[in-house]
C-alpha positions as a Python dict, from the first residue, in 0.01 Angstrom:
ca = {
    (1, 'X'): (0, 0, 0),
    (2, 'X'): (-148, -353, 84),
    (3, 'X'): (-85, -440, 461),
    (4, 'X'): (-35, -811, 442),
    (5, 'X'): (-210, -1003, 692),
    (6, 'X'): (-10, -1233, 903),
    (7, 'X'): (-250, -1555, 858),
    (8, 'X'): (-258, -1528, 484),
    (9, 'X'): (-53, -1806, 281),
    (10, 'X'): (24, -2007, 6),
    (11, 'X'): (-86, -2334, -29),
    (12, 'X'): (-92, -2656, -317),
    (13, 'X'): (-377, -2891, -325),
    (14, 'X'): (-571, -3078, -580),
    (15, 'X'): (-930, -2981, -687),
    (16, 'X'): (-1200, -3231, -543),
    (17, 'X'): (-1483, -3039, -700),
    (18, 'X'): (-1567, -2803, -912),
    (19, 'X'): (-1927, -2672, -1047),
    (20, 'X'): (-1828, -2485, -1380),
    (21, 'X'): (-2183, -2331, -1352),
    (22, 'X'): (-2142, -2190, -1031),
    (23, 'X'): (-1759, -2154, -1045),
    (24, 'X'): (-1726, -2337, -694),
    (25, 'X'): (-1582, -2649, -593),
    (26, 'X'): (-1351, -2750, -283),
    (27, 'X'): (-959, -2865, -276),
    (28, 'X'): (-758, -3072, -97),
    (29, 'X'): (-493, -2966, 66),
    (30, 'X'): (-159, -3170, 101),
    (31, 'X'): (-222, -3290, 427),
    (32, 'X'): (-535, -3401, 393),
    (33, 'X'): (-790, -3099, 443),
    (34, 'X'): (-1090, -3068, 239),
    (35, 'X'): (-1192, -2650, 191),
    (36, 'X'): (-1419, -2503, -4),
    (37, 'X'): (-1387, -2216, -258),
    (38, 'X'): (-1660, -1954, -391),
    (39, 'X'): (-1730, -1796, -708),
    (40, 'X'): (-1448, -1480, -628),
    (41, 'X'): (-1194, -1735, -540),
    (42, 'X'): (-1229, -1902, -853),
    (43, 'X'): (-1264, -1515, -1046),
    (44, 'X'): (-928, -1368, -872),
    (45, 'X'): (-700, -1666, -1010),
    (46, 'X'): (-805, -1596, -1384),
    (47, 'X'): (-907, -1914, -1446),
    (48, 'X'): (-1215, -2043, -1693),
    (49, 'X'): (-1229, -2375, -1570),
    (50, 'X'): (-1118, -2630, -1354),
    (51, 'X'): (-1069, -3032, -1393),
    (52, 'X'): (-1088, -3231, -1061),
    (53, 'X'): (-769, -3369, -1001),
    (54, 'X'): (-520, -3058, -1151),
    (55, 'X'): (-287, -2958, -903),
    (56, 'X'): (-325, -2611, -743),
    (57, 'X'): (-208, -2321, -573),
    (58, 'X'): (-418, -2065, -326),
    (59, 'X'): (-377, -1776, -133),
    (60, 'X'): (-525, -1865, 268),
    (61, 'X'): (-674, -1607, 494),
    (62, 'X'): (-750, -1722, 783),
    (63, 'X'): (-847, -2092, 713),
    (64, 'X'): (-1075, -1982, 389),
    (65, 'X'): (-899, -1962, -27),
    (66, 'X'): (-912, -1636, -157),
    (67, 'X'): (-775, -1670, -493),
    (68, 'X'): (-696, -2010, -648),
    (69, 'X'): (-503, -2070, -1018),
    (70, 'X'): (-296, -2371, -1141),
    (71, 'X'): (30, -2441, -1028),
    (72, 'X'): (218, -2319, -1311),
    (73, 'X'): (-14, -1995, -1304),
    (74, 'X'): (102, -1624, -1096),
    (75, 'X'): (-150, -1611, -806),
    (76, 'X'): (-296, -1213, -819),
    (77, 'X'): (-120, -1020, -593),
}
């Protein structure tokens, strides 16, 4: 069974960038915060690409996105 770490969460942002060759980019978070997201981020939401601008949803663990999808996508478990 997955333990569940206690700093992971959910967050909405709005992609900022996003190099379809290298499938990384960064989002902004709601309040403000600029973060980056690699390759495996990009690979465990499902998506093929990404527009800047689209609104967002990530998984957090500790500060850094581990999976990221569209809003109106299921975030992988």
């Amino acid at each position: 069974m997955y333990n569940q770490s206690v700093t992971r969460k959910e967050a909405q942002g709005t992609a900022r960038l996003f190099d379809p060759t290298t499938h990384t980019g960064t989002v902004l978070l709601d309040d403000g915060t600029e973060i980056a997201f690699d390759a495996p981020a990009f690979t465990a939401g499902g998506l093929r690409l990404l527009r800047i601008g689209q609104r967002v949803k990530m998984h957090l663990d500790d500060g850094r996105i581990t999976a990221l999808t569209l809003v109106t996508l299921p975030l992988p478990e």
